[in-house]
PAKE-473183 format. One record per residue: residue in three letters; chain; x negated, y negated, z negated of N, C-alpha, C in turn. Coordinates in Angstrom, 3 decimals. Atoms other than C-alpha are relative to their C-alpha. Last residue first. Layout:
<atoms>
ATOM, ala, A, X, Y, Z, X, Y, Z, X, Y, Z
...
</atoms>
This chain:
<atoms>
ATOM, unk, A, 0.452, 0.469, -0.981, 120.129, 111.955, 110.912, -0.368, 0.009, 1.043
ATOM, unk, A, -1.267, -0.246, 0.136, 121.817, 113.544, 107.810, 0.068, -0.298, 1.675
ATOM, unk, A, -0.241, -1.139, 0.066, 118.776, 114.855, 106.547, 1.455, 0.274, 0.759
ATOM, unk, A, 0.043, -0.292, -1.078, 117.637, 111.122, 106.418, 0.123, 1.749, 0.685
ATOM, unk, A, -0.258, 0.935, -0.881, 120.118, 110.262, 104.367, -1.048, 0.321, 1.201
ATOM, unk, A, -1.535, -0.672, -0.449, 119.696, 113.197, 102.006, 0.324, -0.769, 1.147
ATOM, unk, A, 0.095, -1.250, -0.160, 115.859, 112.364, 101.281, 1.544, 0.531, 1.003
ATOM, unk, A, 1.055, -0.236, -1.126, 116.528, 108.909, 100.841, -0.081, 1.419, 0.922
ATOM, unk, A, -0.480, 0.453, -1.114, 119.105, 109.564, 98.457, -0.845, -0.171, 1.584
ATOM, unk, A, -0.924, -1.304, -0.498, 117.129, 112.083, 96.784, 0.798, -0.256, 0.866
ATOM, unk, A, 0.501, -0.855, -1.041, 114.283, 109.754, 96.760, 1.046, 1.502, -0.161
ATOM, unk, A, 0.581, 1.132, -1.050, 116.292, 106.966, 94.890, -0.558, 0.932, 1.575
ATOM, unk, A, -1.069, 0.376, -0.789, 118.117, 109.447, 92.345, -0.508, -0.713, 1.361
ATOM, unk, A, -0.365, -1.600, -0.477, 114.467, 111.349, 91.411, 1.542, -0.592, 0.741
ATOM, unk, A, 0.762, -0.636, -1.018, 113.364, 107.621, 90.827, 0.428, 1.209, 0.687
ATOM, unk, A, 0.031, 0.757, -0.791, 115.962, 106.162, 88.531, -0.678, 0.713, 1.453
ATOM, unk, A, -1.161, 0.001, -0.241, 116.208, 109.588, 86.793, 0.391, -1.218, 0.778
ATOM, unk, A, 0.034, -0.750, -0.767, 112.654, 109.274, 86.332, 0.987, 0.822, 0.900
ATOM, unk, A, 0.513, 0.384, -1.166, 112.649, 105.967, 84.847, 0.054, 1.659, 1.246
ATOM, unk, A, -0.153, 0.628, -0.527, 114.817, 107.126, 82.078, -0.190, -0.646, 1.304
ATOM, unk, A, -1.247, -1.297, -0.441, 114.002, 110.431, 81.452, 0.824, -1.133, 0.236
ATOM, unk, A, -0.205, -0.820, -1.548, 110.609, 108.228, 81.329, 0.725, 0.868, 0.238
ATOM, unk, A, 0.719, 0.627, -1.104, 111.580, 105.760, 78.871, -0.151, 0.920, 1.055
ATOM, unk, A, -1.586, 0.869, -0.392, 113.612, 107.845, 76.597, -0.492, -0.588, 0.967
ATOM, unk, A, -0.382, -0.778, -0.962, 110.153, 109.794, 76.718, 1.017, -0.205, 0.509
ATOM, unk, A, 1.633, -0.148, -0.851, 107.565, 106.942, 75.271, 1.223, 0.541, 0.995
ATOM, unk, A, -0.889, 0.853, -1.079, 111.038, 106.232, 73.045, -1.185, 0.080, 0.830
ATOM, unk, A, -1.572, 0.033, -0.811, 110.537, 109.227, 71.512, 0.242, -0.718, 0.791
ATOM, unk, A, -0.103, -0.868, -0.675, 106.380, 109.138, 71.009, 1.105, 0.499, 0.622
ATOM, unk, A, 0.328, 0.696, -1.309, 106.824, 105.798, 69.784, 0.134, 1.512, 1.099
ATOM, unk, A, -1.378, 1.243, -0.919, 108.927, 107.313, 67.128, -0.574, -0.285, 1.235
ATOM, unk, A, 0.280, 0.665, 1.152, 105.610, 110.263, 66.608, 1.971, -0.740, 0.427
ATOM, unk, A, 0.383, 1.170, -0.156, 105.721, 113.537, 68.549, 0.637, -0.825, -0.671
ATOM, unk, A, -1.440, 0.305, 0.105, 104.486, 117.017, 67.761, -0.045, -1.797, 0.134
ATOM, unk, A, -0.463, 1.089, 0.428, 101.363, 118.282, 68.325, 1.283, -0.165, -0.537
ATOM, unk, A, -1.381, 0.226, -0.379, 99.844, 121.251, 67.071, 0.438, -1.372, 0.280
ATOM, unk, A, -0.572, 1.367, 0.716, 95.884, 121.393, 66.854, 1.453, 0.226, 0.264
ATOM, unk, A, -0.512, 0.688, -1.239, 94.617, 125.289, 66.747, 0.770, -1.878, -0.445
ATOM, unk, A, -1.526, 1.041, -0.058, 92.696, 126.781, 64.032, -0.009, -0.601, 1.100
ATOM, unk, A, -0.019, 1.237, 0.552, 90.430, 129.338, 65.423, 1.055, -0.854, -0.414
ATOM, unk, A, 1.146, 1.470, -1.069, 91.261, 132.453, 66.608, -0.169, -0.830, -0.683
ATOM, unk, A, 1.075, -0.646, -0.674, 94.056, 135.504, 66.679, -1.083, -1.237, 0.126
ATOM, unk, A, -0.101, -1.815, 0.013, 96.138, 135.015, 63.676, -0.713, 0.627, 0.482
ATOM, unk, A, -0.702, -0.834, -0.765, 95.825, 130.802, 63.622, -0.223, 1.507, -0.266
ATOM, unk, A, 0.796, -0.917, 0.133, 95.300, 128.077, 61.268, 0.680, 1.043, 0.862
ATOM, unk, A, -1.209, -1.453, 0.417, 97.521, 124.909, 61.873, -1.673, 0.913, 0.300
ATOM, unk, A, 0.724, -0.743, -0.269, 95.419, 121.267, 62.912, 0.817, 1.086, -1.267
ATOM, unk, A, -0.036, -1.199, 0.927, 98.203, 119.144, 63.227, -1.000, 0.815, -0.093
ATOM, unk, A, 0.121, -0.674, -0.156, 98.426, 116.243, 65.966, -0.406, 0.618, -1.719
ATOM, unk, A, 0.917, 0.651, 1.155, 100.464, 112.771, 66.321, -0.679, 1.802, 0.311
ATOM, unk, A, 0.315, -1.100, 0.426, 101.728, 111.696, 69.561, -0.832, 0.754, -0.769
ATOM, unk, A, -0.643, -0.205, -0.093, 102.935, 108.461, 71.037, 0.290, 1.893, -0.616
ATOM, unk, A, -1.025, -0.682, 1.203, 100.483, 107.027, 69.106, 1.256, 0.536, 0.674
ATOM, unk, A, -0.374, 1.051, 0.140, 98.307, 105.586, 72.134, 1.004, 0.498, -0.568
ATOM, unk, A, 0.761, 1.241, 0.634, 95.331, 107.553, 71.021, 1.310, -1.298, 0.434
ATOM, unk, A, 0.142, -0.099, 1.375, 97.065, 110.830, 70.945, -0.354, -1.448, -0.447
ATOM, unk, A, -0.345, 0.342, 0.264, 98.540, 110.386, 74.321, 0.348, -0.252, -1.549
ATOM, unk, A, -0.534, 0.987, 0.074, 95.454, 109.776, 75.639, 1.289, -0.051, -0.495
ATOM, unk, A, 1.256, 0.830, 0.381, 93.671, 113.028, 74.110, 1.270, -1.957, 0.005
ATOM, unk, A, -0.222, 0.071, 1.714, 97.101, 114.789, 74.736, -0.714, -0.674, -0.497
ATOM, unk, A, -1.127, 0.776, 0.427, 96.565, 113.831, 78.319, 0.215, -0.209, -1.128
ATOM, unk, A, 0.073, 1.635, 0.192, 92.610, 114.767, 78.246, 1.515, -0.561, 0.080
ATOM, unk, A, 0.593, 0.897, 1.254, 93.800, 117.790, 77.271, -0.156, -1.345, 0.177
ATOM, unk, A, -0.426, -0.493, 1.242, 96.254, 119.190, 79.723, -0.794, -0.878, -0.874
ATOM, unk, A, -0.693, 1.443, -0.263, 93.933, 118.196, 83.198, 1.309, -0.110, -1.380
ATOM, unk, A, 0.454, 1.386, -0.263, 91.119, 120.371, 81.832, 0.594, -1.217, 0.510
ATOM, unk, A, 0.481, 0.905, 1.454, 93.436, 122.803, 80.509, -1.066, -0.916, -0.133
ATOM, unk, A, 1.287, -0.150, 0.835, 94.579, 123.040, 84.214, -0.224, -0.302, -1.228
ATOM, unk, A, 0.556, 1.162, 0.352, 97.869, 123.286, 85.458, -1.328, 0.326, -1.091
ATOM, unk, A, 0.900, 0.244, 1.000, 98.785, 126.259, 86.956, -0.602, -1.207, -0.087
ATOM, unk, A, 1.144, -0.233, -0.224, 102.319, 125.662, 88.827, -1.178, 0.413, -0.878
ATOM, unk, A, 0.998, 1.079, 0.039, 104.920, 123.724, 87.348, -1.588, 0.375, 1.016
ATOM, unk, A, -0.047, 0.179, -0.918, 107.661, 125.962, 87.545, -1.199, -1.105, 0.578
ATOM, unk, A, -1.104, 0.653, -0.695, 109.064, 126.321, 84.416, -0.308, -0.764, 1.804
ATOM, unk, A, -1.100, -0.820, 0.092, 106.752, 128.809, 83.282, 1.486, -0.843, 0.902
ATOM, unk, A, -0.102, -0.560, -0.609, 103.972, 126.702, 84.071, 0.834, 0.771, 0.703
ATOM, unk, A, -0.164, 0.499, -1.092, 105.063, 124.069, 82.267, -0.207, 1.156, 1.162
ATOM, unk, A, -1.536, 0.143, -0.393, 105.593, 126.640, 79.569, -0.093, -1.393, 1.186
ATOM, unk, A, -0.749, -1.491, -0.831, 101.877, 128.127, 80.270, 1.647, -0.368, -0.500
ATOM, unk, A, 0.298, -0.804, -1.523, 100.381, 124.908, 80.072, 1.031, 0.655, 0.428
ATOM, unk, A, -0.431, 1.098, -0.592, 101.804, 123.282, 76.293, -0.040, 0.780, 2.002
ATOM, unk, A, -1.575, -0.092, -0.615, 101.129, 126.964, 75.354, 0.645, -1.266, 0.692
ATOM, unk, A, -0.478, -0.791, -0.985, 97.646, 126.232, 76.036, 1.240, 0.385, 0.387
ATOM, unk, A, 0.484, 0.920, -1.292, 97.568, 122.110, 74.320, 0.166, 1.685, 0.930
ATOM, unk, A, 1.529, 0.257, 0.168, 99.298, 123.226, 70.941, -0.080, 0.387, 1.679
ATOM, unk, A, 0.319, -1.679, -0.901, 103.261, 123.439, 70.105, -1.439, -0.981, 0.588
ATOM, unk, A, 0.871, 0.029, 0.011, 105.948, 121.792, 67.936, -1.327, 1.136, 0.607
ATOM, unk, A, 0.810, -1.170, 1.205, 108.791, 122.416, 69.293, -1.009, -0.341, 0.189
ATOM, unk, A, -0.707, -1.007, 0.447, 111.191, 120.671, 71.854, -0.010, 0.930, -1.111
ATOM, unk, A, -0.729, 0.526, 1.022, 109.563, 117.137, 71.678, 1.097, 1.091, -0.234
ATOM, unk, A, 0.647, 0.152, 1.348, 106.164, 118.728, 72.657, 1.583, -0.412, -0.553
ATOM, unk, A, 0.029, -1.721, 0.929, 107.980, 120.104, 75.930, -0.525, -0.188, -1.769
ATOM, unk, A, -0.974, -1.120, 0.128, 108.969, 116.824, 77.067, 0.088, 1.346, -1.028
ATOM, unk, A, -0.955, 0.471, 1.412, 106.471, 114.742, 75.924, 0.989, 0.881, 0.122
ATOM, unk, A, 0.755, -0.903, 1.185, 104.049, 117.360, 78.510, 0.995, -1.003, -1.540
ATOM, unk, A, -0.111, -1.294, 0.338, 106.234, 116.144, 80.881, -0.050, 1.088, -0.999
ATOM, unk, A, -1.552, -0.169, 0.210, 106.221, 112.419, 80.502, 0.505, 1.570, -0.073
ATOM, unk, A, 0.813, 0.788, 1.248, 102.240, 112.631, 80.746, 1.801, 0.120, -0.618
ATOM, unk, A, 0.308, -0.934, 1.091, 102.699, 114.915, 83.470, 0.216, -0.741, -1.465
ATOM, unk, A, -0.813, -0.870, 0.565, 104.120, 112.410, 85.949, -0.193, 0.568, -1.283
ATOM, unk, A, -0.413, 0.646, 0.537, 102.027, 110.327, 87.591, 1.274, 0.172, -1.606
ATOM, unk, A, 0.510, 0.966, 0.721, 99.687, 113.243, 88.240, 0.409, -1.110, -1.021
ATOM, unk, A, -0.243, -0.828, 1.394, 102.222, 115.577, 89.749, -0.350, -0.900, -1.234
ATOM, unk, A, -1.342, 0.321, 0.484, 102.288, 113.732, 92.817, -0.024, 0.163, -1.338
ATOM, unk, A, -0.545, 1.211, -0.300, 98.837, 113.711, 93.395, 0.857, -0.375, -0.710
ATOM, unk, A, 0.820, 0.773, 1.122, 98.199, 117.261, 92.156, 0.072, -1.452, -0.321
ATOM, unk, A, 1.142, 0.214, -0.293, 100.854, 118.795, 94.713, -0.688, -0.757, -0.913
ATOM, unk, A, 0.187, 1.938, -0.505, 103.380, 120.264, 93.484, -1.244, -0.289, -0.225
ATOM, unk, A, 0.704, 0.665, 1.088, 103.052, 124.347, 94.352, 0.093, -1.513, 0.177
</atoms>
């Protein structure tokens, strides 16, 4: 499991991820991070992201009627909300190269 710490800086770029594949509401947002390996992430650490990344427009929301339940919100994301993620598949591809080298170098040692 990654550790909460780590994970932390992260999610926010994550959860753009999956919103910019299909529009899609704060549990399934979870259970496909999950799915991909993420661990359980809490819908108490889940919302308040969408919360913030509702308020700094990178992400707009939908309220859709549902089959089993209440209406649910959908997000989907805005322009800012693209280049929010160009940005971090940017930066994170800086980073993930940096500590891989690292990583490999001293592996070698």
């Amino acid at each position: 499991m990654i550790p909460s710490q780590m994970l932390k800086g992260i999610l926010g770029g994550c959860i753009l991820t999956v919103i910019s594949r299909e529009e899609t509401y704060g549990y399934e947002i979870s259970q496909k991070l999950r799915q991909m390996g993420f661990g359980n992430i809490a819908e108490g650490t889940i919302y308040p992201l969408l919360l913030r990344l509702t308020k700094n427009g990178c992400i707009c929301a939908t309220l859709k009627a549902s089959d089993t339940g209440p209406a649910r919100k959908y997000y989907s994301l805005t322009n800012t909300g693209k280049e929010e993620l160009a940005q971090f598949q940017k930066d994170w591809l800086e980073l993930s190269t940096a500590v891989n080298h690292l990583i490999g170098e001293n592996s070698h040692g």
